[in-house]
C-alpha positions in Angstrom: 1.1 6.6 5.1 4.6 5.1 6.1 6.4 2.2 4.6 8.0 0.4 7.2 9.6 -3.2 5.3 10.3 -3.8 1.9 10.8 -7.4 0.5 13.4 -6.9 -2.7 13.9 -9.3 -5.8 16.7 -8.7 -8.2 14.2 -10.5 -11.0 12.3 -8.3 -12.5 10.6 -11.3 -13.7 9.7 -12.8 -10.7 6.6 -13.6 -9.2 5.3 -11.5 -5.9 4.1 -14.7 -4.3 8.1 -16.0 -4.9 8.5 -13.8 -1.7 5.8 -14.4 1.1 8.2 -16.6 3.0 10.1 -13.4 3.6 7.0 -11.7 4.2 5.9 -13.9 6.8 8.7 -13.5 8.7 7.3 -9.8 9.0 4.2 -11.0 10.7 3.7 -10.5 14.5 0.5 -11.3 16.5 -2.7 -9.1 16.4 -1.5 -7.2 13.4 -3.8 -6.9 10.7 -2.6 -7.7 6.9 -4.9 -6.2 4.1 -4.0 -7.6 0.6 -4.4 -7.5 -3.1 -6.2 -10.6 -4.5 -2.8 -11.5 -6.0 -1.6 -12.4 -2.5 -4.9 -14.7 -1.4 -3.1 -17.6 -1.4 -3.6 -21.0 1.1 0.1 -20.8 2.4 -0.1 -16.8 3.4 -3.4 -17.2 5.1 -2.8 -20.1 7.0 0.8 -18.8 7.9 -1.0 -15.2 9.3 -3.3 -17.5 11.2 -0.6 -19.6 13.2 0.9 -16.3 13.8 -1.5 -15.2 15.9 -2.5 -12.4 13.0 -5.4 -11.1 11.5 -6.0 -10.5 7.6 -8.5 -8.8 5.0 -7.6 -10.2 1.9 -10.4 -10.0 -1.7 -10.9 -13.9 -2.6 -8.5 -15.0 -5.7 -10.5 -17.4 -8.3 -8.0 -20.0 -7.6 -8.7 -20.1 -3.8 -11.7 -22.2 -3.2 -13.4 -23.8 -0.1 -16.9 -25.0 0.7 -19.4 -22.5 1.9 -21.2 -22.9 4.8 -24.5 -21.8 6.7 -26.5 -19.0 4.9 -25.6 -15.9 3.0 -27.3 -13.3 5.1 -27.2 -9.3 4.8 -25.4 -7.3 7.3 -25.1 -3.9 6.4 -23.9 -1.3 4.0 -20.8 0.0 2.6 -20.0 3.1 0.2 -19.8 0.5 -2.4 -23.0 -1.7 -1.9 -25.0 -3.9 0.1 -22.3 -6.2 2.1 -23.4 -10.2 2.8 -21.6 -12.7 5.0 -21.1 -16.5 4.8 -18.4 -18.5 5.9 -16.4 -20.4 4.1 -14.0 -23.4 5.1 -10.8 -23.6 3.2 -8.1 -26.9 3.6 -4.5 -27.0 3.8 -3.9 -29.2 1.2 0.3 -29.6 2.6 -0.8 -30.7 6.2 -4.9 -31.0 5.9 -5.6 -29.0 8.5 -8.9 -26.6 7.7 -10.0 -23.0 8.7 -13.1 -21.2 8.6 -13.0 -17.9 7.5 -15.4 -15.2 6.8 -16.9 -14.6 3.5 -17.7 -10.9 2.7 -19.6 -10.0 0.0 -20.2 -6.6 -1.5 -22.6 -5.9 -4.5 -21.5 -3.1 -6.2 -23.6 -0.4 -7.0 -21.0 0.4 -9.7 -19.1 -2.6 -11.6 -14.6 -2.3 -11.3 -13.1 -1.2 -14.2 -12.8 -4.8 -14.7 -16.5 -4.9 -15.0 -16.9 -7.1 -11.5 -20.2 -6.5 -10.0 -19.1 -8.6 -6.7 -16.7 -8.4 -4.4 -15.7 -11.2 -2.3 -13.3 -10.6 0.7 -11.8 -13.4 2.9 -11.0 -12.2 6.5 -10.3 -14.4 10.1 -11.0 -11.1 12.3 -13.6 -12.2 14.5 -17.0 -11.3 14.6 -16.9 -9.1 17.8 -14.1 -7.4 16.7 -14.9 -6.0 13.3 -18.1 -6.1 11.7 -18.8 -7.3 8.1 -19.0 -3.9 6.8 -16.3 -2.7 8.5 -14.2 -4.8 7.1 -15.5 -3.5 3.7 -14.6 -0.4 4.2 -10.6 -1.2 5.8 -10.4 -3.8 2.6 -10.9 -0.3 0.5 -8.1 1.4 2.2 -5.7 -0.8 0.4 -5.7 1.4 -2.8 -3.3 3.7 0.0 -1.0 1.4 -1.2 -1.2 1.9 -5.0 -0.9 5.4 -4.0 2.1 5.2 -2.2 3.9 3.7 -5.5 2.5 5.8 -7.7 3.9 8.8 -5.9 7.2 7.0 -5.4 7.2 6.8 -9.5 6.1 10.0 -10.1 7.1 12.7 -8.1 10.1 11.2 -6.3 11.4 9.0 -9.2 11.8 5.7 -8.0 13.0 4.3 -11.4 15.5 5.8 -13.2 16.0 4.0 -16.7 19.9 4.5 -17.0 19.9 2.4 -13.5 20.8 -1.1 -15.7 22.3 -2.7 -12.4 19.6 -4.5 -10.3 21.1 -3.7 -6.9 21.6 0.0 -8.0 17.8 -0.4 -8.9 16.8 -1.4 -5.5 19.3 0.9 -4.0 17.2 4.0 -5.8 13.8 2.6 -5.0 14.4 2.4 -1.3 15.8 5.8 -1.4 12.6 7.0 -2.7 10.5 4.8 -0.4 12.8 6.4 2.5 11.7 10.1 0.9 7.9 9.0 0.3 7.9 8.7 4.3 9.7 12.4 4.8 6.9 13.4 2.5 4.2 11.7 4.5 5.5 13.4 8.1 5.0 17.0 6.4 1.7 15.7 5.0 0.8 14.8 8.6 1.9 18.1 10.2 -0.1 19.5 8.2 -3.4 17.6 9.0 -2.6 18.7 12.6 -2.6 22.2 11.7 -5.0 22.7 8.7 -7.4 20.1 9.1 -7.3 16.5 7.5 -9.7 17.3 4.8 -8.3 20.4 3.5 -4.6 19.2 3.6 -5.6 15.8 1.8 -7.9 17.1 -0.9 -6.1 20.8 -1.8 -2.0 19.3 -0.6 0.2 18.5 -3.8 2.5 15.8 -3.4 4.5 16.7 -6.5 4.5 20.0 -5.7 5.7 19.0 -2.3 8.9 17.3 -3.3 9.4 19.8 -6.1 9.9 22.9 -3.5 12.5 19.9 -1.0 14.4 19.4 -4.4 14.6 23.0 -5.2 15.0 24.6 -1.9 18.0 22.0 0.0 21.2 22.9 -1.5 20.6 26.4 -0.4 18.9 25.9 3.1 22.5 24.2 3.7 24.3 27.0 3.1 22.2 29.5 4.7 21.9 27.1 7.8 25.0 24.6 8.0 24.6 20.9 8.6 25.7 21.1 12.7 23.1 24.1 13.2 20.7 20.7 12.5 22.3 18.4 15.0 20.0 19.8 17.8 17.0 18.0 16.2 18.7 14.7 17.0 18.0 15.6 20.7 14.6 15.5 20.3 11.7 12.8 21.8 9.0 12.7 19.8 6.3 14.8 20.9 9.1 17.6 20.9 9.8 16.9 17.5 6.1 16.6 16.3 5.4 20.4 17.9 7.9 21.7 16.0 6.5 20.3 12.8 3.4 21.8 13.6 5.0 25.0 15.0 6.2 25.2 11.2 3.4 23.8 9.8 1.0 26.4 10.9 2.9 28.6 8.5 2.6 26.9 5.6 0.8 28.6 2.7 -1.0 25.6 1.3 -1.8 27.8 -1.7 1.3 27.4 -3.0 1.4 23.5 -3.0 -2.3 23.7 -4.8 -3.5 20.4 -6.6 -4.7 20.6 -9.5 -8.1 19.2 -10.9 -7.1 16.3 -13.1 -8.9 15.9 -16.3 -11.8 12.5 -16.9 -9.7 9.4 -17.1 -9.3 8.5 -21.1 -9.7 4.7 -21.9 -6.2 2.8 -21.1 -5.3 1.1 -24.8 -4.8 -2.3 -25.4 -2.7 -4.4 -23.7 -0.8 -6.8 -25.7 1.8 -9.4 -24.4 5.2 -9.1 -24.6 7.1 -10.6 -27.9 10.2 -12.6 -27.4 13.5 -10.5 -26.7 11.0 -7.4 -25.9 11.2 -7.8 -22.1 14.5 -9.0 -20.2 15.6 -10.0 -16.7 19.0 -7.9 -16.4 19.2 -9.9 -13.0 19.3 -13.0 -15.4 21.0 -11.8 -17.6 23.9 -10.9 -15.4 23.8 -14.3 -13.7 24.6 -16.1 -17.0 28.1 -14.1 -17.5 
């Protein structure tokens, strides 16, 4: 629950995939990478694999490769029966070819996109991770949606008068850099109240809502230097005062709130000319 890079793009208009150069350059060897399907592309694969990396990525329509062996069952997930294959996918810059495994879940419920199959492309080896275990990790990725959904909501990461791309950015990373304060309280308070209680009962909004309300006057009832010892810190004394604290926290009055049944999303319709700008273009054409 911590964001620790963030690849930026004044262009609103601009296509994620513009930037996986820059996020290659964030890969280190033996890390694991798990993706949307928008980022299952050739290039970011094969660029993990040289890197010594590892990824868990759901297959994109337009990556294709030619199957090999048999499909055979190995397991189950919470979603469905999971099959393996592998697959061998090509290069086409250089040629050179990799064989990857092929990770198939049937759902026992369709997406909201009404998918009944879910195909997931990983290189982790066999000994290492099981098919199903990678199921499950590849279902940890909606952690991410989370994160920015938080960021918008409850620490508000865009702020409409904000016309200036860099001031933009400037505000998002603010709130990505508040998202993580949030996550350290969340995690004191898994140490002290369990993680199932603090995950499922812990507000997030209501969280940040008592920070906001409650700074300006913890400064003046404690001054800025009276914090300076905190700086002195290592770690594990750091993380036993955040329990120390934590322990005292009445989770009652940071109580989520059962949300109602999701209503249908309406229509989407495309964008009509002039309806949706690039104020990043726009300013480079002064």
């Amino acid at each position: 629950m911590l964001i620790t890079d963030v690849c930026l793009n004044e262009d609103g208009h601009a296509q994620e995939r513009r930037l996986i150069a820059e996020v290659l350059q964030h890969v280190q060897a033996d890390d694991l990478w798990i993706e949307d399907r928008n980022f299952c592309t050739l290039g970011l694969m094969f660029g993990m694999a040289r890197r010594g990396a590892a990824f868990v990525v759901r297959q994109h329509g337009q990556v294709q490769g030619e199957l090999v062996g048999r499909l055979t069952r190995q397991g189950t997930s919470r979603s469905g029966p999971v099959y393996e294959q592998a697959l061998l996918v090509r290069d086409p810059d250089c040629g050179e070819t990799m064989r990857v495994r092929r990770i198939t879940v049937k759902l026992t419920e369709p997406t909201r996109n009404g998918d009944t199959t879910l195909h997931i492309l990983s290189n982790v080896p066999p000994q290492r991770a099981s098919a199903a275990q990678l199921a499950r990790v590849y279902g940890k990725r909606w952690s991410i949606e989370t994160a920015f959904f938080e960021s918008t909501t409850t620490l508000s990461c865009e702020i409409k008068t904000l016309g200036y791309p860099k001031a933009a950015l400037f505000t998002f990373c603010l709130a990505l850099l508040a998202y993580n304060a949030v996550s350290l309280i969340k995690a004191a308070l898994r140490s002290t109240h369990g993680r199932q209680k603090a995950n499922d009962e812990v507000s997030s909004y209501y969280l940040a809502l008592e920070m906001s309300r409650t700074y300006d006057g913890m400064m003046i009832a404690i001054p800025a230097p009276h914090w300076v010892l905190f700086r002195a810190l290592s770690p594990q004394e750091f993380a036993n005062v955040l329990r120390e604290l934590a322990a005292s926290v009445n989770l009652s009055r940071y109580q989520k709130h059962p949300r109602s049944p999701k209503k249908a999303p309406p229509e989407r319709t495309a964008y009509q000319n002039g309806k949706h700008v690039s104020t990043a273009k726009l300013l480079a054409q002064r």
